[in-house]
VEXKOLDREN-550264 format. One record per residue (C-alpha): x, y, z negated; chain; residue number from 1. Coordinates in steps of 0.05 Angstrom, whole numbers, plus 5000, padded with zeros to 4 digits. Layout:
<tormis>
u = X&v = Y&w = Z&chaine = A&num = NUM
...
</tormis>
This chain:
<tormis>
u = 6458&v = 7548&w = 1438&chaine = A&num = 1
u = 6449&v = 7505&w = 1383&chaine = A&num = 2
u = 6519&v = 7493&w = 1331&chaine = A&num = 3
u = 6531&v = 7434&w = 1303&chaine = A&num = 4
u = 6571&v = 7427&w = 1236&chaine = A&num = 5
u = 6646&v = 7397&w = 1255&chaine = A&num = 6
u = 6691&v = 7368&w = 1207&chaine = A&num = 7
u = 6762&v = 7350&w = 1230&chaine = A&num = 8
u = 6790&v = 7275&w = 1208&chaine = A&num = 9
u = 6850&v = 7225&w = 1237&chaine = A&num = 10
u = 6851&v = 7159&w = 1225&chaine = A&num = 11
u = 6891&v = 7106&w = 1193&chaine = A&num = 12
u = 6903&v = 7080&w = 1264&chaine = A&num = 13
u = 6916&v = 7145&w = 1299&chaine = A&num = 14
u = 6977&v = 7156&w = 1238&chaine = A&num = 15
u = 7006&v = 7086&w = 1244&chaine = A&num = 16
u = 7015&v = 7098&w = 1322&chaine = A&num = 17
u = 7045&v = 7159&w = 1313&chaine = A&num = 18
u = 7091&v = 7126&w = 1265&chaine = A&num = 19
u = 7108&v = 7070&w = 1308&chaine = A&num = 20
u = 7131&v = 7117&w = 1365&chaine = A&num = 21
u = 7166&v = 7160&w = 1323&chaine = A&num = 22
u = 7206&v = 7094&w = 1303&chaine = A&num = 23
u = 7217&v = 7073&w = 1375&chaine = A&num = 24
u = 7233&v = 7140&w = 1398&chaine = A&num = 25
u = 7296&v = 7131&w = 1454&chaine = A&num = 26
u = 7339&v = 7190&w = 1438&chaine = A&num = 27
u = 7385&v = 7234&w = 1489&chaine = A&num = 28
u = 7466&v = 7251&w = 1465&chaine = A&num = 29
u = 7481&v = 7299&w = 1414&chaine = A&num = 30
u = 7487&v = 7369&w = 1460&chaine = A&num = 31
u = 7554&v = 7391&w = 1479&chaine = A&num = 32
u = 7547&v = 7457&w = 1439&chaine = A&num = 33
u = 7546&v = 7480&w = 1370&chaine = A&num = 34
u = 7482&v = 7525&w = 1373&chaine = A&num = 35
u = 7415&v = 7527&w = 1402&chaine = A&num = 36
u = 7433&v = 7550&w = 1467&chaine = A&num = 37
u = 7412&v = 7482&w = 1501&chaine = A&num = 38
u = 7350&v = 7471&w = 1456&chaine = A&num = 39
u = 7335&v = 7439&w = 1393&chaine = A&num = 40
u = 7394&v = 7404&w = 1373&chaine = A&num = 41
u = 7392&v = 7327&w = 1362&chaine = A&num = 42
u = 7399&v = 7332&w = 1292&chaine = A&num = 43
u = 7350&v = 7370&w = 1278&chaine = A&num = 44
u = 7309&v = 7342&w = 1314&chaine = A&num = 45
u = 7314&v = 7270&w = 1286&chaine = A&num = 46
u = 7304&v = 7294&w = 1224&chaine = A&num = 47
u = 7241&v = 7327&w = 1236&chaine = A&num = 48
u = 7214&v = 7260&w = 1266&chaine = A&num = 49
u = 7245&v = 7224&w = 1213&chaine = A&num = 50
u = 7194&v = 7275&w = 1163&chaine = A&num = 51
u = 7138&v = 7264&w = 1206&chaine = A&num = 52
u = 7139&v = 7197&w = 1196&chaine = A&num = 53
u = 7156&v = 7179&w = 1134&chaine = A&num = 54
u = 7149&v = 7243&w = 1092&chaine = A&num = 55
u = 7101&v = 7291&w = 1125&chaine = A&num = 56
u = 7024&v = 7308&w = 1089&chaine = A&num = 57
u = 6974&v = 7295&w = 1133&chaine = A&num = 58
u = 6933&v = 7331&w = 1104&chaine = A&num = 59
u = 6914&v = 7384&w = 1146&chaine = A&num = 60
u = 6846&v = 7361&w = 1163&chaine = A&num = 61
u = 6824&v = 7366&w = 1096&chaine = A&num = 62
u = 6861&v = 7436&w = 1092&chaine = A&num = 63
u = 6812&v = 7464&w = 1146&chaine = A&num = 64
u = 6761&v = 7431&w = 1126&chaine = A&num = 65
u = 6749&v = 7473&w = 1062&chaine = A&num = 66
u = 6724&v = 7529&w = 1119&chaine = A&num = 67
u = 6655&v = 7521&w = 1152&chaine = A&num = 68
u = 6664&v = 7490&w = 1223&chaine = A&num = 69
u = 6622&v = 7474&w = 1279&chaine = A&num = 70
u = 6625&v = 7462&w = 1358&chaine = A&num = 71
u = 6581&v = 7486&w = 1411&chaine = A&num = 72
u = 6567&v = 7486&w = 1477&chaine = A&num = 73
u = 6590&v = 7558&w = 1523&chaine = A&num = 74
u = 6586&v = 7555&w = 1606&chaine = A&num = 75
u = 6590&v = 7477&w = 1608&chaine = A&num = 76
u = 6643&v = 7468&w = 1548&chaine = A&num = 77
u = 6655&v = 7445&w = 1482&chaine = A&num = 78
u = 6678&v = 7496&w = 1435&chaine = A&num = 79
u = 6699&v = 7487&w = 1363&chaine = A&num = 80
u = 6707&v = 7545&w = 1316&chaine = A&num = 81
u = 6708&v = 7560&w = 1244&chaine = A&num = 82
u = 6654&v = 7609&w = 1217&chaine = A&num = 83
u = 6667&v = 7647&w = 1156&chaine = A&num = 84
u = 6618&v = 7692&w = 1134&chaine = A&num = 85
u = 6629&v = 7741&w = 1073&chaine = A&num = 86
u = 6590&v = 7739&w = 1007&chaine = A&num = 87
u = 6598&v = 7823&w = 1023&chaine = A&num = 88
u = 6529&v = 7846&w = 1053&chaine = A&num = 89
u = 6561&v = 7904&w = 1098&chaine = A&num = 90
u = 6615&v = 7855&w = 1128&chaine = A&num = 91
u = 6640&v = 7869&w = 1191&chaine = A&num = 92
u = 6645&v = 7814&w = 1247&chaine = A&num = 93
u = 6713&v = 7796&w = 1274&chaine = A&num = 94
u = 6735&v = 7743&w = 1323&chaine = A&num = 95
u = 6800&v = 7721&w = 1308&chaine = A&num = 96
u = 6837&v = 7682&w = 1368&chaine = A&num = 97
u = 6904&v = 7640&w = 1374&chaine = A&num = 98
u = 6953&v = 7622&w = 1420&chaine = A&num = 99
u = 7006&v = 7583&w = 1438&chaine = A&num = 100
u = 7039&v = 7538&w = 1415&chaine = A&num = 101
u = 6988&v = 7549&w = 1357&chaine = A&num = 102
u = 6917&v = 7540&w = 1334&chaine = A&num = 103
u = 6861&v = 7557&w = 1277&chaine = A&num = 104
u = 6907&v = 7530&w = 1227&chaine = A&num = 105
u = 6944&v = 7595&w = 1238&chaine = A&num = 106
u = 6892&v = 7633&w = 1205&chaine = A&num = 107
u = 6877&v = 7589&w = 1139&chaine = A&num = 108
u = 6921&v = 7634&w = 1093&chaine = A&num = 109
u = 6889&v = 7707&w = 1124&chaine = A&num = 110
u = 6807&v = 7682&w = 1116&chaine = A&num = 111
u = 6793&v = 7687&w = 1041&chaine = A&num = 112
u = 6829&v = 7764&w = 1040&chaine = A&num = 113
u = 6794&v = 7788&w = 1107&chaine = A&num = 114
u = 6729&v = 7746&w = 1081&chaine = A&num = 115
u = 6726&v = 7763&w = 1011&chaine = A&num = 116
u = 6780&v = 7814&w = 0992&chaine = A&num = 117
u = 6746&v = 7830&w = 0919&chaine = A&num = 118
u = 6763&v = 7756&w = 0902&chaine = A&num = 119
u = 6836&v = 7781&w = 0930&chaine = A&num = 120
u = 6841&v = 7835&w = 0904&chaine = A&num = 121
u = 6821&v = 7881&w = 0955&chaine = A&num = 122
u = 6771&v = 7932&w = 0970&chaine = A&num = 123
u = 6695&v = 7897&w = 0984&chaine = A&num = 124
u = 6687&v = 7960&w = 1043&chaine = A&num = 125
u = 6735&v = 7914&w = 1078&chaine = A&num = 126
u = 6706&v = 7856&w = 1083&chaine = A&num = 127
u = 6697&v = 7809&w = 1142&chaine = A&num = 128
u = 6646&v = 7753&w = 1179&chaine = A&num = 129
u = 6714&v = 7715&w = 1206&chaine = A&num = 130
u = 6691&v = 7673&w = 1273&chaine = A&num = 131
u = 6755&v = 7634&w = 1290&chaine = A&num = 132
u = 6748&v = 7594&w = 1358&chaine = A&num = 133
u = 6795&v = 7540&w = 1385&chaine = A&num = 134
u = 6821&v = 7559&w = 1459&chaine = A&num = 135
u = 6791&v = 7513&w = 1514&chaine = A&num = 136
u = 6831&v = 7456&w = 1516&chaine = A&num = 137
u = 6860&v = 7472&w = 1446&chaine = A&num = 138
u = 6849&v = 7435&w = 1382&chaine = A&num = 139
u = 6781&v = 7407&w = 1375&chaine = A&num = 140
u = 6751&v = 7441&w = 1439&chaine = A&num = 141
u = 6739&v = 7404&w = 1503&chaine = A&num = 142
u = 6786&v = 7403&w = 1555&chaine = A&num = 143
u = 6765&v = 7435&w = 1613&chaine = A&num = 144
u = 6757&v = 7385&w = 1671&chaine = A&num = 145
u = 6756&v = 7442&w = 1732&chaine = A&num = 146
u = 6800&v = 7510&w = 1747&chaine = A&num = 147
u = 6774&v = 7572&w = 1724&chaine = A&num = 148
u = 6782&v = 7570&w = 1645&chaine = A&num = 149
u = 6827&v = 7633&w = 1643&chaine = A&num = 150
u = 6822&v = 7690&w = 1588&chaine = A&num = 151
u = 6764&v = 7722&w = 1628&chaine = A&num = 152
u = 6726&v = 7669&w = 1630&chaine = A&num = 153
u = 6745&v = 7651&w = 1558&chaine = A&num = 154
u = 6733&v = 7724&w = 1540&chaine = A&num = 155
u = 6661&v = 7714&w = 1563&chaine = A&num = 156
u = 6650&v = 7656&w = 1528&chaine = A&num = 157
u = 6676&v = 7690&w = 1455&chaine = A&num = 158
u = 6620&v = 7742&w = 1466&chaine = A&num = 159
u = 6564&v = 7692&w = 1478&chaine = A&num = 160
u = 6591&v = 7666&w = 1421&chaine = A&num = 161
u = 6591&v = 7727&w = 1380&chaine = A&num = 162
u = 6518&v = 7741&w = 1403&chaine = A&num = 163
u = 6486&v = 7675&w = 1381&chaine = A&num = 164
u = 6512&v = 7683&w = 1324&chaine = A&num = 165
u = 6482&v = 7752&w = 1311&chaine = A&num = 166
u = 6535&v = 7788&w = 1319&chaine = A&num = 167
u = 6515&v = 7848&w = 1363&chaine = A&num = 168
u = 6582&v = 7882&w = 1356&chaine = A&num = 169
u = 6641&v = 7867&w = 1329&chaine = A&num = 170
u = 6721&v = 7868&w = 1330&chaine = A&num = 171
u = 6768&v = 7821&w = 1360&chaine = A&num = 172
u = 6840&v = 7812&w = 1334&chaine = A&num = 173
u = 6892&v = 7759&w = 1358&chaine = A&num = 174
u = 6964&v = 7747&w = 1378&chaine = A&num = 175
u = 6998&v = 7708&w = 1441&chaine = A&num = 176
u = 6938&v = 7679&w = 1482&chaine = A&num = 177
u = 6896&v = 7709&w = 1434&chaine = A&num = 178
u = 6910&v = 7778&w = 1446&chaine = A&num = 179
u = 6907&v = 7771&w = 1518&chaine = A&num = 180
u = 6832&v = 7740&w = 1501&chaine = A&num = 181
u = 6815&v = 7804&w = 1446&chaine = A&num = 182
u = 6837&v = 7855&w = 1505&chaine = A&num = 183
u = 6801&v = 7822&w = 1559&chaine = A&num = 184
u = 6735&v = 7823&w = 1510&chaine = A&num = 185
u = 6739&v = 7894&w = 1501&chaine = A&num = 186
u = 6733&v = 7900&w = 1577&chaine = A&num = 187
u = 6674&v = 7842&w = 1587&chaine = A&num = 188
u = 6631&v = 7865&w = 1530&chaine = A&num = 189
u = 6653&v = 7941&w = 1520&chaine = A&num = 190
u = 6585&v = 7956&w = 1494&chaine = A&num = 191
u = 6594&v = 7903&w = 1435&chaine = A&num = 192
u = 6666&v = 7904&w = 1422&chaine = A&num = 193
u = 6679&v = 7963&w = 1370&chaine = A&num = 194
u = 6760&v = 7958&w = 1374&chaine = A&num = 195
u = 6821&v = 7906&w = 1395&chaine = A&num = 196
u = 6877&v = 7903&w = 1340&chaine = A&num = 197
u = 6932&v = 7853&w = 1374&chaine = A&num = 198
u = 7004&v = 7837&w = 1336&chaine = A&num = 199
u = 7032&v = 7828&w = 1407&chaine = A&num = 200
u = 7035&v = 7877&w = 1448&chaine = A&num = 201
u = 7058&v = 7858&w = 1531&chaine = A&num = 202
u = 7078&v = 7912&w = 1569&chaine = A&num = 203
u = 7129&v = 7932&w = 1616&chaine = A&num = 204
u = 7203&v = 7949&w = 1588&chaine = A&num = 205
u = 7248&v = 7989&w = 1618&chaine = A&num = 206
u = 7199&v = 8044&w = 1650&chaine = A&num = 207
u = 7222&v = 8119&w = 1621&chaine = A&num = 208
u = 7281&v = 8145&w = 1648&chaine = A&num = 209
u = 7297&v = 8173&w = 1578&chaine = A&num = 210
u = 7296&v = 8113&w = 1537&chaine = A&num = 211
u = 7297&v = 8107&w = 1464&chaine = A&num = 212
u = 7351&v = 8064&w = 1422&chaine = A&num = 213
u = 7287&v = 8026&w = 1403&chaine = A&num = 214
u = 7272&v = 8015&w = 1476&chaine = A&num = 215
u = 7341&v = 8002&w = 1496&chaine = A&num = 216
u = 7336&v = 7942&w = 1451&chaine = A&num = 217
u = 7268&v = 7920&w = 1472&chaine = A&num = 218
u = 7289&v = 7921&w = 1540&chaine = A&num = 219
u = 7354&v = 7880&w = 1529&chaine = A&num = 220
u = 7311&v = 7835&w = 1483&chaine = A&num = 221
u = 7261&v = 7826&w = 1546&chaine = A&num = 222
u = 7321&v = 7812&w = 1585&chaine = A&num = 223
u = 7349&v = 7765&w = 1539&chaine = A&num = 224
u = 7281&v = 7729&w = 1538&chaine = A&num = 225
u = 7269&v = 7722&w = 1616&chaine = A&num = 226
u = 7346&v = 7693&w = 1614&chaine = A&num = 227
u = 7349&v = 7640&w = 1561&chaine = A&num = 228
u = 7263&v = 7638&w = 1547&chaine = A&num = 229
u = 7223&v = 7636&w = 1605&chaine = A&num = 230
u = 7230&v = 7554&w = 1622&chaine = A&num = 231
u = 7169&v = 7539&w = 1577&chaine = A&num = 232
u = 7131&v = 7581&w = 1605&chaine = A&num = 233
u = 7153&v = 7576&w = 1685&chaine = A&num = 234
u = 7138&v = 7501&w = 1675&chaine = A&num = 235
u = 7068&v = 7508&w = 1641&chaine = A&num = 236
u = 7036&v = 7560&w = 1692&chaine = A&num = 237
u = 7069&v = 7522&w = 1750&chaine = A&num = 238
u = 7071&v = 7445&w = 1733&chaine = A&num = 239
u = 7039&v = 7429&w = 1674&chaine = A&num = 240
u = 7006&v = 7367&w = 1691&chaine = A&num = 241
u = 7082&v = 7329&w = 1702&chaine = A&num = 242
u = 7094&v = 7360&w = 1639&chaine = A&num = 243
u = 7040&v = 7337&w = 1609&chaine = A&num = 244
u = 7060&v = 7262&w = 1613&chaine = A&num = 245
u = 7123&v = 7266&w = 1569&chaine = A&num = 246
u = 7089&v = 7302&w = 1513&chaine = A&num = 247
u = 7033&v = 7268&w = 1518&chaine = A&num = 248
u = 7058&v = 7198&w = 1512&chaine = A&num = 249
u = 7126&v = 7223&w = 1464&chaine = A&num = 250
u = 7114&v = 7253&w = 1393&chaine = A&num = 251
u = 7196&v = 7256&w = 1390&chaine = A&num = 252
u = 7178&v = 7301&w = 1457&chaine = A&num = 253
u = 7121&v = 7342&w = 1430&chaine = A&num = 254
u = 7156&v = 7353&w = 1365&chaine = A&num = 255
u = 7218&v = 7387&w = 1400&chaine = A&num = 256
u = 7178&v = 7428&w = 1446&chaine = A&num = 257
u = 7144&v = 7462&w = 1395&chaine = A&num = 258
u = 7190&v = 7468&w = 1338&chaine = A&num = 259
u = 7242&v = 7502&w = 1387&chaine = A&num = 260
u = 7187&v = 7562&w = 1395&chaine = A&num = 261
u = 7186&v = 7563&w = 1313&chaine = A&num = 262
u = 7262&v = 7565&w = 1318&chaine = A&num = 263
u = 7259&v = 7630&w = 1374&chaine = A&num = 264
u = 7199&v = 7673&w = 1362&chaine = A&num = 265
u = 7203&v = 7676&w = 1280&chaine = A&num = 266
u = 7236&v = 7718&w = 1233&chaine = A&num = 267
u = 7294&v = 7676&w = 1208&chaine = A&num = 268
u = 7366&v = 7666&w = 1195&chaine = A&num = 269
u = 7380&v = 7622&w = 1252&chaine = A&num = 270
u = 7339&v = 7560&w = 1225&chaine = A&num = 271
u = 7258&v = 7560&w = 1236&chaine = A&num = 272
u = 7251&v = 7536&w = 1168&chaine = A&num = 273
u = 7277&v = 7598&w = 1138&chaine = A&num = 274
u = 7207&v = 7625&w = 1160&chaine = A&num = 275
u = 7166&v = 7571&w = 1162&chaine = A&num = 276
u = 7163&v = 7512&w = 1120&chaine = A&num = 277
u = 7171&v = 7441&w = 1147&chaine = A&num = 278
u = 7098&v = 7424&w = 1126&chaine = A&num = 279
u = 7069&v = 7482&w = 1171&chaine = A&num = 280
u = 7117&v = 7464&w = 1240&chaine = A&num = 281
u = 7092&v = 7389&w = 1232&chaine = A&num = 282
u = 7015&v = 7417&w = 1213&chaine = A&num = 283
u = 7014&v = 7454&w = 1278&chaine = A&num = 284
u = 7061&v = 7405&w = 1323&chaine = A&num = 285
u = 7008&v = 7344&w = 1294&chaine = A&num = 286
u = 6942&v = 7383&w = 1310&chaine = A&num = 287
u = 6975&v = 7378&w = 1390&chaine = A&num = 288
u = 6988&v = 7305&w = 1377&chaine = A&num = 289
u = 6926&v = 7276&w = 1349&chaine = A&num = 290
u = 6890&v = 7318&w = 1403&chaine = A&num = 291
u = 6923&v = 7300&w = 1459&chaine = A&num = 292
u = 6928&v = 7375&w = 1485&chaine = A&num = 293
u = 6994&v = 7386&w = 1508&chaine = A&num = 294
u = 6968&v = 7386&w = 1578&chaine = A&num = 295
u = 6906&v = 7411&w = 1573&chaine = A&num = 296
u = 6937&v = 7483&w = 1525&chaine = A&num = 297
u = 6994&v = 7491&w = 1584&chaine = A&num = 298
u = 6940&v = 7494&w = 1641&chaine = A&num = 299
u = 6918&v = 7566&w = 1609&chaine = A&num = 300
u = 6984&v = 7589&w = 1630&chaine = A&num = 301
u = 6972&v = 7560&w = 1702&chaine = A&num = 302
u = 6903&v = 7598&w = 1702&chaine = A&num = 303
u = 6921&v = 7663&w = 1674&chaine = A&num = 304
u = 6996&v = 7678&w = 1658&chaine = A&num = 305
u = 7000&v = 7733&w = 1713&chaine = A&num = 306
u = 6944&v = 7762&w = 1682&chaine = A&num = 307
u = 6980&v = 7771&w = 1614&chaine = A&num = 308
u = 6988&v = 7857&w = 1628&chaine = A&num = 309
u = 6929&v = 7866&w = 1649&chaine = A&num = 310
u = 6897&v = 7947&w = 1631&chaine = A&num = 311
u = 6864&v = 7948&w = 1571&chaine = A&num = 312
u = 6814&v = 8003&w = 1564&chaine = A&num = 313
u = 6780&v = 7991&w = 1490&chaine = A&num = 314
u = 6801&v = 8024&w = 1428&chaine = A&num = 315
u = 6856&v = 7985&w = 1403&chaine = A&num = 316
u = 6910&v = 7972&w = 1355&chaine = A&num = 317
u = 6978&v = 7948&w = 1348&chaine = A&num = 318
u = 7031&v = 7921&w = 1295&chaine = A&num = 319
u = 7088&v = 7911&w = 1330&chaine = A&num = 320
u = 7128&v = 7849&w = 1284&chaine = A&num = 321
u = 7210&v = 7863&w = 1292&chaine = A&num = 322
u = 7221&v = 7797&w = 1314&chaine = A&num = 323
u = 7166&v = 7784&w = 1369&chaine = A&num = 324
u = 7184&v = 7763&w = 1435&chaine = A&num = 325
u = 7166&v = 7838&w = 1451&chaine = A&num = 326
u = 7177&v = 7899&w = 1412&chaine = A&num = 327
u = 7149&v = 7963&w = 1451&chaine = A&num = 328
u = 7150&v = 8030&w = 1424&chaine = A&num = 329
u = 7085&v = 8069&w = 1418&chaine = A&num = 330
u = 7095&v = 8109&w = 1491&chaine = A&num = 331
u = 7099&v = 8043&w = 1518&chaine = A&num = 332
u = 7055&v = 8015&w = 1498&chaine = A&num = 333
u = 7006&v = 8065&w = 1507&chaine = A&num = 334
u = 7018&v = 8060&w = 1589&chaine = A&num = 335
u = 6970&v = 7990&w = 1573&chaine = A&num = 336
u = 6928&v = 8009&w = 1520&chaine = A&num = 337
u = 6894&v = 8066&w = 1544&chaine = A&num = 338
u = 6861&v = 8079&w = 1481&chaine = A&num = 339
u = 6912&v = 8065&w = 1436&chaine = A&num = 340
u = 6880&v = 8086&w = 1356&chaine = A&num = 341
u = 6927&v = 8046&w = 1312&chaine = A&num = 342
u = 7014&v = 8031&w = 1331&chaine = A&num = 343
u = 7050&v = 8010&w = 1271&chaine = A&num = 344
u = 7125&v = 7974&w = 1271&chaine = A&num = 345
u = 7133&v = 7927&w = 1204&chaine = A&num = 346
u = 7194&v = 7917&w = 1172&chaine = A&num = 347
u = 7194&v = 7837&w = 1170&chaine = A&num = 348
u = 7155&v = 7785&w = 1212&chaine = A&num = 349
u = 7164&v = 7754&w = 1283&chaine = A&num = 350
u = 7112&v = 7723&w = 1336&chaine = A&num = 351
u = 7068&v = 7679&w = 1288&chaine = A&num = 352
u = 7038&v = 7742&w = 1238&chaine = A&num = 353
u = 6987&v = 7698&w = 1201&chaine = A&num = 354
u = 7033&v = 7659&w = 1187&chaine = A&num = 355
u = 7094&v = 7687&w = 1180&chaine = A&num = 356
u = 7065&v = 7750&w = 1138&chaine = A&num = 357
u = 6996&v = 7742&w = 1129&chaine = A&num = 358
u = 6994&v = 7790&w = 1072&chaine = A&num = 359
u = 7020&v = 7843&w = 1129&chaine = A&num = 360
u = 6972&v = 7819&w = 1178&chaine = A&num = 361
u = 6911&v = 7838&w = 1136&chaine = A&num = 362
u = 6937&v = 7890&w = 1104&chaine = A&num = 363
u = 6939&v = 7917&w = 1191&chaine = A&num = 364
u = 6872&v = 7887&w = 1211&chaine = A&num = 365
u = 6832&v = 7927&w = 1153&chaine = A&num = 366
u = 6867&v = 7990&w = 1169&chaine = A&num = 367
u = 6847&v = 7989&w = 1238&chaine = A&num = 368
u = 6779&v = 7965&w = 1233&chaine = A&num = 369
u = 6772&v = 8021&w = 1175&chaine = A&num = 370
u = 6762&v = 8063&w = 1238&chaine = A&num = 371
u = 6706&v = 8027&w = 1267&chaine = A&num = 372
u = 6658&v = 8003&w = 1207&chaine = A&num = 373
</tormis>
């Protein structure tokens, strides 16, 4: 393995396209309702087009660009990832991984404190070597062209990875996709990985007989999610090629399949942009766009969604964020975590930590790893 330095760019032409569409972009009817219930309503919607063509910064190449990149070649693919190693001698090597409907520019406001947390105002002790991948078939990795790119697989590409890079044992930490990929490391490469800290936490509801008020609500939230929240999902692990075609060719389409996620799994007041601002929806709806990934990040649920729960046997951790898609309680969870070392329940933050709280986030990844240096 040889890594090649990456820089991320668009073009002129690539923006005036996206523009044009956005233009020509055939709208449905207003929805017959005066909430969310059927999806992202019209207006918004428009609006957010209307931004991302005539107001929006693109600007978020040169934003990750400030951090080392490079792209490599693991089992036959592509890979990019950021590399970010601390000016701290004793640093401790962490892989941090994504999901969906996210990517690396998740992590931009967590890697100077995990990196250099002097210059932060931390403690030096807890300093990090960040290694920051992009998902196959995310970003600026290759798409996969044959079945079999699930989280094991990816797992086991994260570690060779790691190892090239000298890294001969390590932490992994990540939410959505990304903590399925952290847990399944700590099972491919137990010898290397030192500890799994997740901010989502799968696991079954609804299992004690006794349950807490905290589980009650879980539970009902749970229900409440495989009622009104599954669609995405049961259409990306099932059909995501047909899928694939609308967003692919439709920014107006893209745009609304995304921002509804920022408007159901954050901490808000019933408006995504009470947690997020407009310029991070549009920086993570456009990295989709100018890649052309909304096909290729959907077939990871076709390869591994039923393999979401799966045991996880490595020391691990857990902030549990009060306005994930899942909220367990520490018995719970521990019935999936088998070696659960770190369960913690923050007061304010939802599905997208790093950036929704990225403060919290580190504050949670050095205390855990604080038991593995």
């Amino acid at each position: 393995m040889s890594a090649e330095p990456f820089e991320v760019s668009i073009t002129e032409a690539e923006i005036a396209d996206l523009r044009t569409r956005l233009r020509r972009t055939r709208w449905p009817e207003c929805e017959p309702v005066d909430d969310w219930s059927q999806g992202l309503p019209l207006a918004y919607a428009q609006e957010l087009c209307r931004s991302w063509a005539e107001d929006y910064d693109f600007g978020f190449a040169e934003r990750l660009n400030v951090f080392p990149q490079y792209r490599d070649t693991i089992d036959g693919l592509g890979i990019h990832f950021l590399h970010v190693r601390s000016p701290e001698p004793n640093a401790f090597p962490l892989v941090l991984t994504h999901g969906w409907p996210g990517s690396v520019l998740e992590f931009l406001e967590v890697l100077g404190p995990l990196t250099d947390p002097r210059a932060h105002g931390g403690d030096p002790a807890d300093a990090f070597h960040v290694v920051a991948p992009s998902l196959p078939g995310y970003g600026w990795s290759d798409k996969p062209s044959t079945t079999g790119w699930g989280i094991t697989r990816t797992a086991r590409a994260w570690d060779t990875l790691m190892v090239s890079l000298g890294y001969e044992r390590y932490g992994a930490q990540g939410g959505d996709w990304g903590s399925a990929v952290s847990a399944a490391l700590g099972e491919v490469a137990p010898e290397r990985v030192a500890g799994v800290h997740l901010n989502l936490g799968s696991v079954a509801a609804g299992t004690f007989d006794d349950p807490t008020p905290a589980e009650l609500a879980n539970l009902e939230a749970e229900n409440e999610m495989q009622r009104t929240g599954r669609g995405y999902s049961a259409i990306q692990a099932t059909r995501p090629q047909t899928l694939g075609y609308g967003l692919t060719d439709s920014p107006a389409g893209q745009a609304a399949w995304i921002a509804e996620k920022f408007w159901a799994w954050t901490d808000n007041d019933g408006h995504p942009e009470d947690a997020l601002s407009r310029q991070t929806i549009l920086d993570e709806i456009s990295v989709y766009w100018f890649t052309a990934s909304a096909t290729s990040s959907a077939r990871l649920y076709w390869e591994s969604f039923a393999n979401f729960r799966d045991k996880v046997t490595a020391p691990s951790g857990l902030s549990v964020y009060p306005r994930d898609i899942t909220r367990p309680s520490r018995r719970e969870a521990e019935l999936r975590f088998t070696d659960l070392r770190w369960f913690e329940e923050l007061p304010h933050g939802g599905h997208f930590a790093a950036l929704e709280q990225p403060e919290s986030l580190v504050k949670q990844v050095r205390g855990f790893f604080r038991l593995f240096r």
